[in-house]
BAKETI-74134 format. One record per residue (C-alpha): x, y, z. Coordinates in pm, 1 decimal, padded with zeros to 6 digits. Layout:
N
     east    north       up
        X        Y        Z
...
//
This chain:
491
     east    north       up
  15419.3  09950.7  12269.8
  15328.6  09556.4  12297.6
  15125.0  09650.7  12591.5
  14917.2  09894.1  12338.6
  14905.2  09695.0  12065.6
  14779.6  09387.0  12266.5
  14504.4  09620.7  12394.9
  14377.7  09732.9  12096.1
  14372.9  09381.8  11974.2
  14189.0  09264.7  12239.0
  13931.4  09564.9  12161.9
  13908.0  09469.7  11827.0
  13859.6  09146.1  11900.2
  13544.6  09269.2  12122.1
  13361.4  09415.2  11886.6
  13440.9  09163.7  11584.5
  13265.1  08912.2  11841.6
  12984.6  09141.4  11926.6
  12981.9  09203.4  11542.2
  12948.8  08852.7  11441.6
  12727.2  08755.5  11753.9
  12506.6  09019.6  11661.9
  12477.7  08914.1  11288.6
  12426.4  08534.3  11425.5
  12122.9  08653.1  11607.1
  11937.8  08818.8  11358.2
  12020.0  08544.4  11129.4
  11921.1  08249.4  11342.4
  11663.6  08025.1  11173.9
  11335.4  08093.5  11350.9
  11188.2  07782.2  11275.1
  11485.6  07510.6  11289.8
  11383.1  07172.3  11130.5
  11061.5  07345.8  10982.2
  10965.4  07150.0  10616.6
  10677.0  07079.0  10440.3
  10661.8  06764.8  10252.6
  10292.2  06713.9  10143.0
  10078.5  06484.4  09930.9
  09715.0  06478.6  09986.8
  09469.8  06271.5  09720.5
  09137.1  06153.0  09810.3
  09084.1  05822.9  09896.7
  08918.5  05518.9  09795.8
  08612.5  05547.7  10051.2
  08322.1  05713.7  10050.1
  08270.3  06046.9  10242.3
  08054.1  06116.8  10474.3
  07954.5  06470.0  10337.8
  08007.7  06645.2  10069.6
  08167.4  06986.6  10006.6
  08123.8  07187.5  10257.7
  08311.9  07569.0  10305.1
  08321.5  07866.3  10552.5
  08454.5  08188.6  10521.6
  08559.5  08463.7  10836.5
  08753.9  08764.2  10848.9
  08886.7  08977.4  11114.9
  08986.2  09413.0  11117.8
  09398.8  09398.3  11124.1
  09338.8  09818.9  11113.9
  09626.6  09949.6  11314.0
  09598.8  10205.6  11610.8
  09707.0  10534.8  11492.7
  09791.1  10651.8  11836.8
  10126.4  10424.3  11757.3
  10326.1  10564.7  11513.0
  10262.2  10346.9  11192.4
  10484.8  10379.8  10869.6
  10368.9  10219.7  10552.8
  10493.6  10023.4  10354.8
  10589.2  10069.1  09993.1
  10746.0  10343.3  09730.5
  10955.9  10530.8  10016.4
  11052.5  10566.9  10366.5
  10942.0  10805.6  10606.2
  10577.0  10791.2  10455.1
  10396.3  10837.8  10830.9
  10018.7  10741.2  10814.6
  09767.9  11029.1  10894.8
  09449.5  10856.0  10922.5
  09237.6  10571.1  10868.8
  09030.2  10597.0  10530.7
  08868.9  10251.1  10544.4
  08969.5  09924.5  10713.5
  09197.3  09666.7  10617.6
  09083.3  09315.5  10696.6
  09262.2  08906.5  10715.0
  08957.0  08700.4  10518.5
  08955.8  08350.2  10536.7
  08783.1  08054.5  10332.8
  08800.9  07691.1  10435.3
  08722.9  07429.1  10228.1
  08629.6  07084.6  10334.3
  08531.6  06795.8  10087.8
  08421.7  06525.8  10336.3
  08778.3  06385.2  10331.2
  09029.8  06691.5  10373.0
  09036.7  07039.5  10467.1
  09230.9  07298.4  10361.5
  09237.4  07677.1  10458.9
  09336.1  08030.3  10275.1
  09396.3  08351.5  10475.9
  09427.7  08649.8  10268.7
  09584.7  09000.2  10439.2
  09617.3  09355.3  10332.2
  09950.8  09398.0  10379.3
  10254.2  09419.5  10171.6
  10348.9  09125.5  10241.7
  10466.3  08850.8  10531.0
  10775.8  08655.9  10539.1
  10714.0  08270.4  10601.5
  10859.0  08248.4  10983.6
  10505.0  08426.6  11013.3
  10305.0  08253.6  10811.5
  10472.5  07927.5  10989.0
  10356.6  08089.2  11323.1
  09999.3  08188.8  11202.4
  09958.2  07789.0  11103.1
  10077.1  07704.1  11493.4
  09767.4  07912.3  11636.5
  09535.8  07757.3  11386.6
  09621.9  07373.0  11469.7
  09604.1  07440.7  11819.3
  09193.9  07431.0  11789.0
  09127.2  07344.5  11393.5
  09313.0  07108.9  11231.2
  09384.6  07177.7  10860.5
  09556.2  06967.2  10619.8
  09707.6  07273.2  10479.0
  09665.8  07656.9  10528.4
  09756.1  07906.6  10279.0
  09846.3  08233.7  10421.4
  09889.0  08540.1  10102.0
  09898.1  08877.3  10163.3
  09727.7  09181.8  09883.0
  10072.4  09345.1  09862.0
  09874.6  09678.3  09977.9
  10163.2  09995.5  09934.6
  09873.7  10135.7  10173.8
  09919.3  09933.9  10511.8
  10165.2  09919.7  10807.0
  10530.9  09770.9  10691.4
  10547.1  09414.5  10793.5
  10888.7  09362.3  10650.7
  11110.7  09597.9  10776.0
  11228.7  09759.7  10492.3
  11007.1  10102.1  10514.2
  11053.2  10280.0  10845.1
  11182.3  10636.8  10898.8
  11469.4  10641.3  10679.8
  11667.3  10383.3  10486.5
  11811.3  10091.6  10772.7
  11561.4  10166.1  10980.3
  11250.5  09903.2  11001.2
  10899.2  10034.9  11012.4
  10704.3  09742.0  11154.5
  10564.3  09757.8  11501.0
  10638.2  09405.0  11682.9
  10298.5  09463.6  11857.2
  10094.7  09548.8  11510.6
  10262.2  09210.4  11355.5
  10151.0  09010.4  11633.9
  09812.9  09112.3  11609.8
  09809.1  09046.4  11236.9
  09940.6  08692.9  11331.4
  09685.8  08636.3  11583.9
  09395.8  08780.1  11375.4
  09503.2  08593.4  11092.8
  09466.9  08270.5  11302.7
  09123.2  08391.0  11413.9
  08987.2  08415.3  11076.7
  09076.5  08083.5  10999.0
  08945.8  07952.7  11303.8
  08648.7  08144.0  11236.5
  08579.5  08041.5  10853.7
  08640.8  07675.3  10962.7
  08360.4  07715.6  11278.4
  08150.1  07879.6  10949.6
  08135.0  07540.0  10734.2
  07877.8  07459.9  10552.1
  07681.2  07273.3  10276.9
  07814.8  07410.5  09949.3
  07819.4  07443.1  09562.4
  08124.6  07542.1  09332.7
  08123.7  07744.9  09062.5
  08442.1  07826.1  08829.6
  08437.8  08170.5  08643.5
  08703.7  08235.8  08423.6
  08692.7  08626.0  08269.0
  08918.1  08797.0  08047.3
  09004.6  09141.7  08098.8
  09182.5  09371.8  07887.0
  09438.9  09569.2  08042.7
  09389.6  09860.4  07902.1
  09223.1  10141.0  08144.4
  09272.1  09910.6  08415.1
  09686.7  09788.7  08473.6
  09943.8  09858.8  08313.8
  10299.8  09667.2  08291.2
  10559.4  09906.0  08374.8
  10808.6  09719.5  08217.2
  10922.6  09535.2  07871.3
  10773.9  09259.5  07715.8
  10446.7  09357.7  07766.2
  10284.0  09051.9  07893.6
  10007.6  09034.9  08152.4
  09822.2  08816.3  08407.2
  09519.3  09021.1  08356.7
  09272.8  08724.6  08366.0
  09004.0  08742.4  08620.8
  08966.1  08351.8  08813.0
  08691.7  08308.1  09082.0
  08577.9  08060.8  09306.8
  08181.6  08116.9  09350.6
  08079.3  07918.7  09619.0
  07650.3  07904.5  09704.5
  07443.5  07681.0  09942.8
  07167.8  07424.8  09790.5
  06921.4  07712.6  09777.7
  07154.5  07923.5  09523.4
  07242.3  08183.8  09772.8
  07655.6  08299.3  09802.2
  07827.0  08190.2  10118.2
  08133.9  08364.7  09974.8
  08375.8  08367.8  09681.6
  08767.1  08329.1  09624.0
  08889.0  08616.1  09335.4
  09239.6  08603.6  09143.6
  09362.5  08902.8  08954.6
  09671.7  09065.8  08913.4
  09745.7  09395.5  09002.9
  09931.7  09630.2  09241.1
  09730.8  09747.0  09517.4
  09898.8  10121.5  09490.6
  09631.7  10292.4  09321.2
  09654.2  10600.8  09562.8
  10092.4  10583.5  09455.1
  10333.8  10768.6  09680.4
  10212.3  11088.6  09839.6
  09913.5  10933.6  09991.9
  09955.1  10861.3  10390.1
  09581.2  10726.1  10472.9
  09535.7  10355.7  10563.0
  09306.6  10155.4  10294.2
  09223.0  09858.3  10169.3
  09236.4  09987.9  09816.6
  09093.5  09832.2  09522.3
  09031.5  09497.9  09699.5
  08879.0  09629.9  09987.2
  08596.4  09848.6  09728.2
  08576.1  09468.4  09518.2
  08488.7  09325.8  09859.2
  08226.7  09561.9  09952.7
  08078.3  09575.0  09576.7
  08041.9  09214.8  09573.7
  07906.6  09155.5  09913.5
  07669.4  09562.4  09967.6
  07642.5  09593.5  09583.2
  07665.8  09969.0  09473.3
  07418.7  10256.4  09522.5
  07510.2  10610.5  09318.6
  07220.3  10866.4  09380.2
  07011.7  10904.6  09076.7
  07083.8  10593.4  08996.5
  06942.2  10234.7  09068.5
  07072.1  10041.1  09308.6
  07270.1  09697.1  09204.9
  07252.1  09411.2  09420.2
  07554.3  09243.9  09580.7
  07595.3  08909.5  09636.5
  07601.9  08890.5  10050.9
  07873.5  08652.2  10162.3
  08259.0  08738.7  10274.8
  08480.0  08781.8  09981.9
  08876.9  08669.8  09933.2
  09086.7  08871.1  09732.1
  09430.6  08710.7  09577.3
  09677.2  08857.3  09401.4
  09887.3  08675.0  09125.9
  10154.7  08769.3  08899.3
  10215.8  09122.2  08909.0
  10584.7  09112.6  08917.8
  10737.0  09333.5  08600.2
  10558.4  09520.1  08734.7
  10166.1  09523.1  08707.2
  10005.6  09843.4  08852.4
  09709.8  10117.7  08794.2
  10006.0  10364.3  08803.7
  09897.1  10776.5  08779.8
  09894.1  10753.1  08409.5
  09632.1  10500.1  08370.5
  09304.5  10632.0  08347.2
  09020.9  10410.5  08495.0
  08612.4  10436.6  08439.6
  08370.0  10358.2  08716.1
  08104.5  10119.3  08508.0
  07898.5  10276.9  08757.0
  07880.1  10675.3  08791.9
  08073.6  10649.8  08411.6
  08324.4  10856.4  08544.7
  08698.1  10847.5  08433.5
  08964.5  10877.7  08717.3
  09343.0  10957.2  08627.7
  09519.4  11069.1  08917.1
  09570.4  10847.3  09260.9
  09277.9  10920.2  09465.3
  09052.8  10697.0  09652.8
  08797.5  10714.6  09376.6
  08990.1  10569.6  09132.7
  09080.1  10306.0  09385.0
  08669.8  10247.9  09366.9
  08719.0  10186.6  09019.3
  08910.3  09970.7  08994.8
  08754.9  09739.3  09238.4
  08420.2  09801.2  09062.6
  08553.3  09717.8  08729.2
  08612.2  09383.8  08873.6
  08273.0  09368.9  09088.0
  08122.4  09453.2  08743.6
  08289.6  09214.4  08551.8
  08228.7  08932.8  08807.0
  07862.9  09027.0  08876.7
  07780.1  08953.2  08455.8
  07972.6  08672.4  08415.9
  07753.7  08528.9  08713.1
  07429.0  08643.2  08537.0
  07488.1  08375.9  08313.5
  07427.4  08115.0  08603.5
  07741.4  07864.1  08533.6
  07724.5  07473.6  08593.9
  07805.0  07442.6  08950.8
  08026.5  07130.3  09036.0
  07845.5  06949.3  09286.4
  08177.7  06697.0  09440.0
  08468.4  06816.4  09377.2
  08787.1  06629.6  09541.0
  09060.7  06879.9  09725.5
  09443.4  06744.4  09660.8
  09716.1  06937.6  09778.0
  10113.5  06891.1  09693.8
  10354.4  07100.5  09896.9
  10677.5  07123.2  09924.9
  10964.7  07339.5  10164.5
  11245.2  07528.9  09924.9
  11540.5  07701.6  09995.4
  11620.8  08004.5  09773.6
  11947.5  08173.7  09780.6
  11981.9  08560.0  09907.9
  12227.7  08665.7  09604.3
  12070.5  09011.6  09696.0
  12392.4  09239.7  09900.6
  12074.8  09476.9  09968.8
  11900.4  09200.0  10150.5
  12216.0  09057.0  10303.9
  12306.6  09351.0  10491.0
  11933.5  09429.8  10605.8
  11916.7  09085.3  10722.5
  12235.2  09095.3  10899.4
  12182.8  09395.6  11079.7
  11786.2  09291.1  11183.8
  11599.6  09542.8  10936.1
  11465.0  09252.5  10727.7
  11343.8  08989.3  11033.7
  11359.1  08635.1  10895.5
  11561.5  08333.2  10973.4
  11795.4  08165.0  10769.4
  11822.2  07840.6  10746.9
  12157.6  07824.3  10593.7
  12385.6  08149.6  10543.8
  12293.8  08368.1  10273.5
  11966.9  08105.9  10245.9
  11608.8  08140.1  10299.6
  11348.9  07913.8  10365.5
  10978.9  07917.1  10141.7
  10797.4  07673.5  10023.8
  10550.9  07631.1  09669.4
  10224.7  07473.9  09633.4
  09978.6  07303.9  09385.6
  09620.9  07260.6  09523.1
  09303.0  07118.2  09317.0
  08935.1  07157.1  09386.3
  08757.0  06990.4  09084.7
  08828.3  07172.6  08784.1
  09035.0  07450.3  08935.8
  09385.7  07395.5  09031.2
  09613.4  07636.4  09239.8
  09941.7  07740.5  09188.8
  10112.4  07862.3  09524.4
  10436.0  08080.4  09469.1
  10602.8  08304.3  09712.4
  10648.2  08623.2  09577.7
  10565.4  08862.8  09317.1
  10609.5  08663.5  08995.4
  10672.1  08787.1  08638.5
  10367.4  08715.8  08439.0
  10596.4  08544.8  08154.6
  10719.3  08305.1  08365.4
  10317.3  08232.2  08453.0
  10199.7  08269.3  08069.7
  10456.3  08229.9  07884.6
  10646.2  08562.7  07648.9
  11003.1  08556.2  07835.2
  11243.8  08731.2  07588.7
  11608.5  08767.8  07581.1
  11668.7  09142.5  07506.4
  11999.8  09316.7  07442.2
  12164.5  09457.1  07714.2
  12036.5  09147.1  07920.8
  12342.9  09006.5  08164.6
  12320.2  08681.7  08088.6
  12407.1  08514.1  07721.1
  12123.8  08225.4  07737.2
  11766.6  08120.0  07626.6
  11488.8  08166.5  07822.9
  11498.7  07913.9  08146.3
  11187.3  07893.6  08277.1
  10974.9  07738.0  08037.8
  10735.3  07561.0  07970.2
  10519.1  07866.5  08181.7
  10383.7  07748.0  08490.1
  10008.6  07729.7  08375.0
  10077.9  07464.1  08126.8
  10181.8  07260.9  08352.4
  09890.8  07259.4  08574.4
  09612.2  07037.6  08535.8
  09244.9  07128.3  08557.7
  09024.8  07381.0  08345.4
  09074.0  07719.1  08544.1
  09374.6  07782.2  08643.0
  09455.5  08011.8  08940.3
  09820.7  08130.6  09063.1
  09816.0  08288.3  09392.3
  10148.4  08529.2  09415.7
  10264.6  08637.3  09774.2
  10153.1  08281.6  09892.7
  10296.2  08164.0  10209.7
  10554.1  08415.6  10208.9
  10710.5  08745.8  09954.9
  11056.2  08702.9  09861.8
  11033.6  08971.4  09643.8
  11030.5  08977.2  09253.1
  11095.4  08679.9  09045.7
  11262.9  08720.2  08766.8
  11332.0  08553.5  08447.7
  11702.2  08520.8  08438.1
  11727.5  08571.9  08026.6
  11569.6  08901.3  08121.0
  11786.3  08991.9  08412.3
  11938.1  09359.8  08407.4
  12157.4  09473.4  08708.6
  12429.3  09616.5  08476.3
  12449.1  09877.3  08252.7
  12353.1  09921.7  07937.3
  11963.5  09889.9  08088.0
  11740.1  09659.3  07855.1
  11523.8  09842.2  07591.2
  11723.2  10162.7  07579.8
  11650.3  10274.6  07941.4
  11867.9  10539.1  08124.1
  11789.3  10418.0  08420.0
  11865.3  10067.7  08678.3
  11506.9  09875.3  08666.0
  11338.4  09869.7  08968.0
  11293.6  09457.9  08976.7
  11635.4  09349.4  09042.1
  11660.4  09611.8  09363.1
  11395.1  09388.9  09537.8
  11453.8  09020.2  09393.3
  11642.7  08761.0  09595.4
  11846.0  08737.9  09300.6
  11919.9  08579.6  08913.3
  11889.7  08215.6  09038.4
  11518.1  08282.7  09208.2
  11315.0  08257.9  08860.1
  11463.0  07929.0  08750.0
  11513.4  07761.7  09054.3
  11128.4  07813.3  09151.6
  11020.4  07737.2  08818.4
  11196.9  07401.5  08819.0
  11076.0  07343.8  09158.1
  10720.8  07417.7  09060.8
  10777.5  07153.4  08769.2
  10938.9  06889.5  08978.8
  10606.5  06939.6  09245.8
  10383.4  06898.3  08939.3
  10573.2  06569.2  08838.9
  10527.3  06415.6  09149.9
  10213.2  06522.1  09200.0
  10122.7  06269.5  08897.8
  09840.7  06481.2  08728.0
//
């Protein structure tokens, strides 16, 4: 009996080390010793040029002879063809003094070991004093995360496809940096109404549903490219659709660099150039969902359910919007001054979703400490525009301000995580760039917080935020570490 009981505690001992060894693995920080600590101003010399920028891109389409599952609503969503391409853009920006670089992806999103690795490639030929890397959040591209393979536990992203991603990503940059030239800024700030465009899918009602650009021309007035900020889900085709696309970003793109031809109808001019698109805060969350009915400005036609025409749409309500406000010719600044203040964060994984898939390798991301993952925040200026850089899909009321404290809410407190981040940041236009340099997932604010029953506003049913947020402690401990960056940034 000894004998037995010695052997099966020697097996169990077996597998609780394979368990543990296992869990240690997939675990491991990626990227040991990894921080950002950043200040850059300009300095007290003169330049020897003035602003000069470049823009590149590169086709991340993936090979449909691979099995691809995409990313977003469900598992087990196989893709069946290629509708349009999906693209990394990239935009330097150099004002005599320093350089800094964006790279923009349709994806759903990439965690920051990546976006750590994509800034390795770059440095090795072009070196940046910072590099931005933001995905679209596209529910129409190849999972990059892990979460959305064949069935729940199971990860959906191809090793190869996400190293090609990385290394086109890098290329872009490269690219857009080898692309530099003399240039002209020009800040457009547009409101939109939400209405028949996004809609927020859950209480308050508050929305990031300002357009921002960054118009950037050479001497003679022609576009070398552009930087756009809006806020909205790229899901426009929703669940059932299983073709690759760029949606509404990719249709902005084209708009603003082919302009639009409808038969019967004459043609409008684009603006040439390459074209960034950047998402910002569309936690809560913001979306052209199957209820919201969109008009083309163009063929006048409404569109209600997914399809890629109303995906069109939507990116030519924008394209339309954009193309007016430029009409107007604004003031171009002629030498603006880049600063950029960055700084590494931990964030805690309170999630027991995200613990497990971690543990087990379905979510592939180091950790730093246990139960702890490492992101970082960002404030850049150029001129008049300043930048804020946060890592996942933000709730606009922690951007703009309306954070209430609703019955049914799990916490007893006031709203934390105030003042909103835009007034704090200096400058005229004000642009917040979600998904940047990693997604974490939703953020939260934690007087709004519902993972217990009774569900805020009278629902019957869990909210979908708190199933794919880090956890309560995400919303305020970003926000104060956005305010503690802005502080020492001395603006």
């Amino acid at each position: 009996m000894h004998r037995f009981i010695n052997r099966a505690l020697a097996v169990v001992m077996v597998f609780a080390a394979v368990g543990a060894s296992w869990i240690l693995w997939h675990t491991r920080d990626r990227n040991r010793g990894y921080a950002v600590d950043l200040r850059v101003r300009p300095g007290g010399g003169a330049r020897a040029e003035g602003l000069r920028v470049g823009f590149g891109r590169e086709t991340i389409t993936p090979d449909l002879s691979r099995t691809v599952w995409l990313a977003g609503f469900a598992n087990g969503r196989r893709a069946t063809a290629v509708h349009d391409d999906l693209w990394a853009v990239a935009a330097i920006v150099d004002d005599g003094e320093h350089r800094v670089g964006l790279v923009v992806l349709d994806a759903i999103g990439l965690f920051h070991d990546d976006v750590v690795t994509i800034r390795r490639r770059v440095a090795e030929s072009t070196p940046l004093d910072y590099l931005v890397v933001a995905s679209t959040h596209n529910h129409s591209t190849p999972d990059l995360m892990g979460l959305w393979g064949s069935r729940v536990g199971f990860s959906g992203v191809d090793a190869a496809y996400r190293q090609r991603v990385i290394e086109s990503a890098a290329r872009a940059a490269v690219a857009a940096a080898a692309n530099l030239s003399a240039a002209r800024l020009s800040l457009l700030e547009i409101p939109l109404a939400p209405d028949g465009l996004v809609a927020d899918s859950r209480d308050p009602q508050v929305f990031d549903a300002t357009l921002r650009m960054m118009h950037f021309t050479r001497p003679d007035g022609s576009t070398i490219g552009s930087v756009v900020n809006w806020a909205d889900h790229p899901e426009t085709l929703w669940a059932d659709n299983t073709e690759i696309t760029a949606d509404f970003p990719g249709y902005l793109r084209t708009a603003l660099e082919h302009g639009i031809a409808i038969d019967g109808l004459p043609p409008v001019a684009g603006l040439g150039g390459i074209h960034v698109y950047v998402n910002g805060a569309i936690g809560g969350l913001m979306t052209t969902n199957p209820e919201t009915a969109v008009m083309d400005p163009f063929d006048r036609q409404v569109y209600q359910p997914p399809s890629h025409q109303k995906a069109r749409a939507v990116g030519r309500r924008l394209a339309s919007a954009i193309l007016t406000a430029l009409a107007a010719d604004p003031v171009p600044e002629m030498t603006p001054r880049l600063t950029v203040t960055a700084r590494t964060i931990e964030l805690a994984l309170d999630n027991p979703l995200f613990r497990l898939a971690s543990a087990v390798g379905t979510i592939d991301r180091g950790q730093p400490r246990w139960n702890h993952i490492r992101s970082e925040i960002a404030l850049i200026t150029l001129g008049e525009a300043s930048i804020a850089c946060i890592p996942g899909e933000l709730y606009p009321e922690i951007a703009n301000g309306g954070i209430t404290h609703p019955d049914g809410a799990d916490f007893e407190l006031t709203p934390q995580e105030v003042p909103p981040i835009r007034d704090l940041m200096p400058g005229r236009i004000k642009f917040l760039f979600g998904l940047a340099n990693d997604e974490v997932g939703y953020i939260i604010p934690k007087s709004e917080w519902d993972d217990r029953a009774p569900w805020l506003y009278g629902s019957t049913e869990r909210h979908y935020g708190e199933i794919s947020s880090p956890g309560p402690e995400t919303g305020p401990l970003l926000h104060t570490a956005f305010k503690r960056l802005v502080a020492g940034a001395g603006f």
